[in-house]
C-alpha positions as CSV (number, residue, x, y, z in Angstrom):
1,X,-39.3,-19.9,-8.3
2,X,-37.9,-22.6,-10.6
3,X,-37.3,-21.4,-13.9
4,X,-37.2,-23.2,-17.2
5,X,-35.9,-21.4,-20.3
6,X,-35.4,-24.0,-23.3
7,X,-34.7,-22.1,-26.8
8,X,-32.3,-20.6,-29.3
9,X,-29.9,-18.8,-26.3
10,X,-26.4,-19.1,-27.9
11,X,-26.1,-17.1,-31.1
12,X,-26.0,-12.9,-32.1
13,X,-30.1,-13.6,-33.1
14,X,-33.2,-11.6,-31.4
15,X,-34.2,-14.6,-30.0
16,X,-31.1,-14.8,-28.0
17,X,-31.1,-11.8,-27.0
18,X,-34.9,-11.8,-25.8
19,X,-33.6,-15.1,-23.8
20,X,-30.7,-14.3,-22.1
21,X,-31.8,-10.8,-20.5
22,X,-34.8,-12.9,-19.0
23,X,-32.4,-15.4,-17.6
24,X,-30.4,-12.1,-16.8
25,X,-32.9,-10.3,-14.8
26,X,-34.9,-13.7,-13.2
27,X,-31.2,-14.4,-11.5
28,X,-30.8,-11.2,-10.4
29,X,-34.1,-11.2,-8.9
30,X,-33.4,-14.0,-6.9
31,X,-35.1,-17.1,-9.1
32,X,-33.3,-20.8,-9.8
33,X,-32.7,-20.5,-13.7
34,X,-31.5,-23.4,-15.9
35,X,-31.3,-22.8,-19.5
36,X,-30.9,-24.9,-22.0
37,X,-29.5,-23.8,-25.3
38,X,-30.6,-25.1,-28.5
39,X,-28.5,-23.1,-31.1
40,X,-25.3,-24.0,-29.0
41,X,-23.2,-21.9,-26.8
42,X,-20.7,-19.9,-29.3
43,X,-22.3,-16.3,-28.1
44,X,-23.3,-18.0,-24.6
45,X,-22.9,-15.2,-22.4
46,X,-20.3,-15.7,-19.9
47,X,-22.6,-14.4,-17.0
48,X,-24.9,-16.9,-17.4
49,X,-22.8,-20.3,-17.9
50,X,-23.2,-21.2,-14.2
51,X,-27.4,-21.3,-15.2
52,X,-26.6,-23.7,-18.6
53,X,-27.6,-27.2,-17.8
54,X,-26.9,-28.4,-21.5
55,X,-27.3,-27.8,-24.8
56,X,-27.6,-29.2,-28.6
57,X,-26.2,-28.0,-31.5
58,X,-29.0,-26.9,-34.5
59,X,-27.4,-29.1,-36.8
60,X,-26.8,-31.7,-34.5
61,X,-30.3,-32.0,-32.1
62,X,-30.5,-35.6,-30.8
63,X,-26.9,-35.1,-29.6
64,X,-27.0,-33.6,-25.7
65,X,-24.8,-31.7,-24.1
66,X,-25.0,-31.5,-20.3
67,X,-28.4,-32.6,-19.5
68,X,-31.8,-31.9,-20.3
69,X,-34.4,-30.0,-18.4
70,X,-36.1,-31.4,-15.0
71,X,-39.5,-32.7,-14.8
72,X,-40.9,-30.2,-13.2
73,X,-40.7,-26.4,-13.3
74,X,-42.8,-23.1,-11.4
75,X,-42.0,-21.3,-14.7
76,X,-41.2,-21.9,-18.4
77,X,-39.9,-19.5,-21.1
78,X,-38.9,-20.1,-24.5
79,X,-39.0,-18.2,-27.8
80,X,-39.1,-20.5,-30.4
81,X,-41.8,-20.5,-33.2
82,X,-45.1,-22.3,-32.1
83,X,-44.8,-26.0,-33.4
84,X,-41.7,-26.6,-30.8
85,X,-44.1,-25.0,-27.9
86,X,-45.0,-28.3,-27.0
87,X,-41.9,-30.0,-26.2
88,X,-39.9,-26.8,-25.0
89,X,-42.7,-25.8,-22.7
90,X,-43.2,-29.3,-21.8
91,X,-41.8,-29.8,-18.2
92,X,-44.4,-28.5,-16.4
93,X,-47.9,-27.1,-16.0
94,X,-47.9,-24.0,-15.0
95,X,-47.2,-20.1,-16.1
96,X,-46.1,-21.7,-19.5
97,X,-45.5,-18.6,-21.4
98,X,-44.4,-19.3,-25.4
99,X,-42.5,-15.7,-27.0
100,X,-42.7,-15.9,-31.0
101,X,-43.6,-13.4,-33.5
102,X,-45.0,-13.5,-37.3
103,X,-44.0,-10.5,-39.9
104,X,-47.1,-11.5,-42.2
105,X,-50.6,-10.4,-42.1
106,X,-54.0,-12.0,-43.3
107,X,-56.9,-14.7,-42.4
108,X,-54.9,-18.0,-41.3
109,X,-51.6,-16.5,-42.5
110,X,-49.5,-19.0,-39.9
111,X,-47.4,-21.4,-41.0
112,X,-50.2,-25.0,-41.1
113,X,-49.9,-26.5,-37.7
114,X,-48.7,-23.7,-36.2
115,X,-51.6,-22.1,-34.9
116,X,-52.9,-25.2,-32.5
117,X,-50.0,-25.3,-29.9
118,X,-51.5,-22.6,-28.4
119,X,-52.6,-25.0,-26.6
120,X,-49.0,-25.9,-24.6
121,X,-49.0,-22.9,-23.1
122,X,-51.1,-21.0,-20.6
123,X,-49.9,-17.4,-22.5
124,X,-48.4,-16.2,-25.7
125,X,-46.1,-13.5,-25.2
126,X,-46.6,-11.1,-28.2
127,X,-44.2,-8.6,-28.2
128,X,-46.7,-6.0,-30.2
129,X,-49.9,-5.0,-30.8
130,X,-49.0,-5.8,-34.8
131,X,-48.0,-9.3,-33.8
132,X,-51.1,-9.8,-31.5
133,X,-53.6,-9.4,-34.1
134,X,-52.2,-11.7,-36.5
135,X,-52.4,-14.4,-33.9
136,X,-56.2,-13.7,-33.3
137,X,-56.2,-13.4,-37.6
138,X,-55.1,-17.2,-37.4
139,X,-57.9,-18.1,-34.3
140,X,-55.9,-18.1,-31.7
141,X,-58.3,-16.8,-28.7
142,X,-57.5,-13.3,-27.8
143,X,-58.0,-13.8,-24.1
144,X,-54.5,-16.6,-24.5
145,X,-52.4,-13.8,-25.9
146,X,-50.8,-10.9,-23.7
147,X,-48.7,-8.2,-25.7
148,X,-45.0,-8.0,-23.5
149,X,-43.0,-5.5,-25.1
150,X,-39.3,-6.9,-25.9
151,X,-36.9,-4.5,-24.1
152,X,-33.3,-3.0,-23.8
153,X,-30.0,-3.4,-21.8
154,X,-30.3,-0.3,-19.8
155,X,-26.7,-0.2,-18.7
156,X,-25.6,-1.1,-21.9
157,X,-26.8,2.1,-23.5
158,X,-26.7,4.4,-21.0
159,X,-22.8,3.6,-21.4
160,X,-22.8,4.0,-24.7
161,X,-19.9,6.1,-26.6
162,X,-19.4,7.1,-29.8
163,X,-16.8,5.3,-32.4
164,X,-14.8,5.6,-35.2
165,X,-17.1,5.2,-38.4
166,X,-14.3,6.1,-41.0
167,X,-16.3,8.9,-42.0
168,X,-15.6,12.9,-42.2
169,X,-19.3,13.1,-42.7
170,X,-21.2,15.0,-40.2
171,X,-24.8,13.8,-41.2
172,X,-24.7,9.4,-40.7
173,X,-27.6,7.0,-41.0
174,X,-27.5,4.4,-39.5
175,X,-29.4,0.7,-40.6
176,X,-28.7,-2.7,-39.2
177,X,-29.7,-5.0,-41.3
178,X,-28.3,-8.1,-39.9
179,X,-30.7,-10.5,-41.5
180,X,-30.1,-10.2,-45.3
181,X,-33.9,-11.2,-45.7
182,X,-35.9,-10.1,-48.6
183,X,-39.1,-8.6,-46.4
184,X,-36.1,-6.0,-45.0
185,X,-36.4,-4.6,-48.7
186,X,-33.2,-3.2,-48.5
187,X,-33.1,-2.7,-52.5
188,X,-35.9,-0.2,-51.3
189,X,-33.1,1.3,-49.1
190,X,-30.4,1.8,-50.5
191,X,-32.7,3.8,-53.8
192,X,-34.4,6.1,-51.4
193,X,-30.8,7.2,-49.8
194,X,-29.3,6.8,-53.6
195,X,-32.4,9.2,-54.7
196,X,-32.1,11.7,-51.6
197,X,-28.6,12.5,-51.7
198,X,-25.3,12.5,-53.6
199,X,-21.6,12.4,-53.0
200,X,-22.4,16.7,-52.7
201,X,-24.1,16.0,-49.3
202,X,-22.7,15.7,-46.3
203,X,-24.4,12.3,-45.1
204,X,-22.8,8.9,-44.7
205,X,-25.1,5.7,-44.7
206,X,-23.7,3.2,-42.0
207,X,-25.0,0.0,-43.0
208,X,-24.8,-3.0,-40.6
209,X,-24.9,-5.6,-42.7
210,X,-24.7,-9.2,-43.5
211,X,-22.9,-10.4,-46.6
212,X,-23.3,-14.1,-46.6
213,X,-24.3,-15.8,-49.9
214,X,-27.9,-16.9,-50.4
215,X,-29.1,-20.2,-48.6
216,X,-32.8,-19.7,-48.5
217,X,-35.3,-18.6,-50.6
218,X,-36.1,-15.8,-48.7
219,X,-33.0,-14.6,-48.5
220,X,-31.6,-11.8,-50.7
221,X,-27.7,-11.1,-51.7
222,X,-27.0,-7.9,-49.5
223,X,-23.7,-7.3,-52.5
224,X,-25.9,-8.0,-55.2
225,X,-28.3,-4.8,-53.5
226,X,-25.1,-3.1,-53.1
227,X,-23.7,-3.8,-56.4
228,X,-27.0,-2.2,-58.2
229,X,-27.3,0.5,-56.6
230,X,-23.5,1.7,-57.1
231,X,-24.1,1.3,-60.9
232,X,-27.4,3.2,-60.5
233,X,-26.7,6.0,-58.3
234,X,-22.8,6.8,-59.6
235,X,-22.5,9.9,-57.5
236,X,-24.7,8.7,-54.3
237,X,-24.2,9.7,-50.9
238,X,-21.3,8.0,-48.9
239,X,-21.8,4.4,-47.6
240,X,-19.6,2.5,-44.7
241,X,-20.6,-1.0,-44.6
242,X,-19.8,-2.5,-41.5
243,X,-19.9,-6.6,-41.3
244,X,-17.4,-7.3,-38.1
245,X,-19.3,-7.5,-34.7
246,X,-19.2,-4.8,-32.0
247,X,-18.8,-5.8,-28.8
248,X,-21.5,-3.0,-27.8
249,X,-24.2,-2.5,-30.4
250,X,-25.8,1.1,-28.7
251,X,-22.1,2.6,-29.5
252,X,-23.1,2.2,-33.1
253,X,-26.8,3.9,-32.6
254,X,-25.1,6.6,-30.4
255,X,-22.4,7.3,-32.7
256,X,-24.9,8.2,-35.8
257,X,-27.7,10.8,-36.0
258,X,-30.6,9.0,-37.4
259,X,-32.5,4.9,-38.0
260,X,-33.5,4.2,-41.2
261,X,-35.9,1.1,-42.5
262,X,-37.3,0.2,-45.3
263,X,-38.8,-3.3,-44.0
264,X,-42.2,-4.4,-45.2
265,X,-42.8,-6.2,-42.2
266,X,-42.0,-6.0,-38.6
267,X,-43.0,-8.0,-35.4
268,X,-40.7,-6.2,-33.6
269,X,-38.4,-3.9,-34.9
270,X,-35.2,-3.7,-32.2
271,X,-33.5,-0.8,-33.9
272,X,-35.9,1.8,-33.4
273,X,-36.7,1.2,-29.6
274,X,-32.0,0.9,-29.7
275,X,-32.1,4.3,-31.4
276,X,-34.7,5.9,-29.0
277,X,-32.9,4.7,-26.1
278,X,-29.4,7.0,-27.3
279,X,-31.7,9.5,-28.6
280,X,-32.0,8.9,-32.4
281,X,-35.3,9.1,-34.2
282,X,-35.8,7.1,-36.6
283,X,-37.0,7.2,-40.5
284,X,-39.4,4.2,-40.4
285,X,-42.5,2.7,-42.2
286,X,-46.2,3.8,-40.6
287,X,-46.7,-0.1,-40.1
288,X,-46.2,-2.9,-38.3
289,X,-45.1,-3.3,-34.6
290,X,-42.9,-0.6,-34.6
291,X,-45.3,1.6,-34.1
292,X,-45.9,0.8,-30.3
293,X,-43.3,3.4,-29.4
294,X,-42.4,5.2,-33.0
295,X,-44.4,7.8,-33.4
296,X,-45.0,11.9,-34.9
297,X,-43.2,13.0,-31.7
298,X,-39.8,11.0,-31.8
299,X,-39.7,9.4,-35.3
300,X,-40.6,10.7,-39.0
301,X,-43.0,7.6,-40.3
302,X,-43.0,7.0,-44.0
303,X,-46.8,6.6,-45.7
304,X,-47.2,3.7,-48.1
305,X,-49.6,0.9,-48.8
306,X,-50.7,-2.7,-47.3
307,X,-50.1,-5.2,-49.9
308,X,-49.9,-8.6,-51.2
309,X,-46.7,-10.0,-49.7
310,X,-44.1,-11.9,-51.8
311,X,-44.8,-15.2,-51.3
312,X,-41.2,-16.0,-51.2
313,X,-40.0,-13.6,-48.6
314,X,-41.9,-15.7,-46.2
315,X,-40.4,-18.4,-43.4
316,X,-41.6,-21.9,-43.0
317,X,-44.6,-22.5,-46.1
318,X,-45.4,-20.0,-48.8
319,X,-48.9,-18.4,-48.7
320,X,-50.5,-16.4,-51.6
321,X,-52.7,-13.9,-49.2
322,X,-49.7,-12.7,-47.1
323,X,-49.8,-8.8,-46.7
324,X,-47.2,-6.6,-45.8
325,X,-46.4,-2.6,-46.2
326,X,-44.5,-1.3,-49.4
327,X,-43.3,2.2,-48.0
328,X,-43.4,4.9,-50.3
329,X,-40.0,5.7,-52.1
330,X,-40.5,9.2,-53.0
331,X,-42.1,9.9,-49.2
332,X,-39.1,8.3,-47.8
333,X,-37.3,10.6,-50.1
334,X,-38.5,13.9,-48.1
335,X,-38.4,12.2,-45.0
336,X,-34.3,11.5,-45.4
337,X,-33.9,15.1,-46.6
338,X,-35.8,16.2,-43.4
339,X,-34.2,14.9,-41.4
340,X,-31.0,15.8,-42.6
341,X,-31.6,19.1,-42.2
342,X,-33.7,19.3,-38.8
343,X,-31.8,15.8,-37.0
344,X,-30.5,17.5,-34.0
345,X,-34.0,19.2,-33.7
346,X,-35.8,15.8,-33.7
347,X,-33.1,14.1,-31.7
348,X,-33.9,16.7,-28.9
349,X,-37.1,15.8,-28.6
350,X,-36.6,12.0,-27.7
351,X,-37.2,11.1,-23.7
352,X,-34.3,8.5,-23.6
353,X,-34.8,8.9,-20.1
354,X,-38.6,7.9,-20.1
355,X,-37.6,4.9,-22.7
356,X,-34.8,3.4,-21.0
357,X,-37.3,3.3,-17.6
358,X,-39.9,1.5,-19.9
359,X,-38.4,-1.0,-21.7
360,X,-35.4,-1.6,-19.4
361,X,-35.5,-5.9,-19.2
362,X,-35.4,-5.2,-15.5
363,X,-39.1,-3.8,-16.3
364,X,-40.6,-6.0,-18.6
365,X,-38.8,-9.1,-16.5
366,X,-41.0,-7.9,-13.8
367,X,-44.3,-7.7,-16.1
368,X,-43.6,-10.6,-17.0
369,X,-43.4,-12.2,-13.1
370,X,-46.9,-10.5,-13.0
371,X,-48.5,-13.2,-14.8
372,X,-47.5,-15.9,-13.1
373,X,-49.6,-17.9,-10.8
């Protein structure tokens, strides 16, 4: 089969990484694949550079690299939010299958114009239950939408190994937070670890995080967060910040003990299935799409309340009945002291065997195939 996959495919973003381990496991299944990368190629995998037929740069779209897509194609991919489905999907029509997620809930809550190009493709590939129902919220047909779970590198973390965290602390939390994006509500964070522990316990927070300056207004500054919570907590708990990349993300989920959010919204949520495939539970909100595999047997869920969103936290246009969660501080409180003192217990529990069969790509690649025609 013929494969087209046209999207963001060359940068350290979710997208990419959704993108590259279907052009990953399509080649090694035996299908053509060209991709075409429209974020450029600074991250471009080096596996896959005999697959790139061209690229653009974001800044810089009318300029081509290479060439652009055929005419014709058995198959196209591309996660990319909905109002470029028609052009990206656009070389063919057949098994057209558009990936994109939205982190708000309510009636109509997509972005205006969105919602239509449902149309240019024959399925939406929602990667949760969370993110289905706000499609069918905005009046996109149910029966157009099939939930295709986002997966993991299984090699990758079944080979991962711990690291050097600069810490002597036995008890390390781990959150990667690489979007500095208000809706991760990490000032929510960092005061439930400031109000759980102090520079007395034995627990370091490993923050992942990303310390550019503000560019959008639904951004947040992750040193400004930093900065008040170091004047309000003046004998909190140890915390490594850690900005440089790592070549092998699972070595930094296998080398702590526990995943912690605070996010108000999730489509997804890649850390927690990361941390369940090296056998870390994970301290997460009771909402959102996390929840298709984080649950009272391998995670410790923290109760809270649906509520109106901040209308500036959102992406694209600014809506005024947005929802999202706000996770209880002083619940999240008990649930960090928990599982401090019972980690090992509820890491024991996790089947990283049954998770890294599940949501290999290798798995969900081949769900995927299913649909085709």
């Amino acid at each position: 089969m013929k494969v087209s996959i046209r999207q963001f495919m060359g940068k350290q973003h979710s997208w990419c990484v959704v993108g590259q381990n279907f052009a990953k496991y399509l080649i090694d299944l035996g299908h053509e694949v060209h991709i075409f990368s429209t974020d450029g190629i600074k991250h471009f995998p080096e596996e896959l550079k005999l697959n790139l037929i061209g690229y653009v740069e974001e800044d810089q779209p009318q300029k081509v690299y290479g060439r652009l897509p055929d005419k014709e194609y058995d198959c196209q991919i591309s996660y990319t939010c909905m109002k470029n489905f028609p052009v990206y999907l656009g070389n063919g029509n057949k098994n057209r299958f558009g990936i994109w997620c939205y982190e708000w809930s309510g009636e109509n809550i997509l972005p205006t114009g969105f919602a239509k190009n449902y149309k240019s493709c024959d399925k939406i590939l929602s990667p949760s239950n969370y993110a289905k129902q706000i499609y069918i919220d905005s009046k996109i047909p149910e029966d157009h939408i099939v939930v295709l779970s986002h997966g993991i590198d299984e090699n990758q973390f079944r080979n991962a190994k711990k690291i050097n965290l600069k810490t002597n602390k036995k008890f390390k939390i781990f959150s990667n937070i690489i979007q500095n994006h208000l809706r991760k509500n990490i000032p929510g964070l960092l005061d439930a670890y400031g109000k759980a522990f102090t520079n007395k316990d034995d627990v370091c927070l490993v923050l992942k995080a990303n310390m550019n300056p503000v560019k959008m207004q639904f951004e947040i500054s992750t040193q400004q967060c930093l900065n008040n919570f170091y004047k309000k907590y003046s004998n909190h708990g140890e915390v490594r910040i850690i900005t440089e990349y790592v070549t092998n993300i699972a070595d930094l989920y296998y080398s702590c003990d526990a995943i912690f959010t605070m996010s108000n919204a999730e489509g997804f949520y890649f850390p927690g299935l990361e941390g369940l495939a090296v056998g870390k539970h994970s301290i997460a909100p009771a909402f959102g799409g996390q929840l298709d595999f984080l649950n009272s047997e391998n995670s410790l869920l923290i109760d809270g309340r649906v509520t109106r969103a901040n209308p500036l936290s959102m992406y694209w246009e600014s809506k005024n009945n947005a929802k999202w969660f706000e996770p209880s501080i002083s619940d999240a409180v008990d649930k960090l002291k928990y599982s401090y003192n019972n980690f090992e217990i509820l890491n024991n529990r996790i089947n990283t065997e049954n998770i890294l069969e599940k949501y290999s790509w290798k798995t969900i690649t081949k769900d995927m195939l299913y649909l085709c025609v």
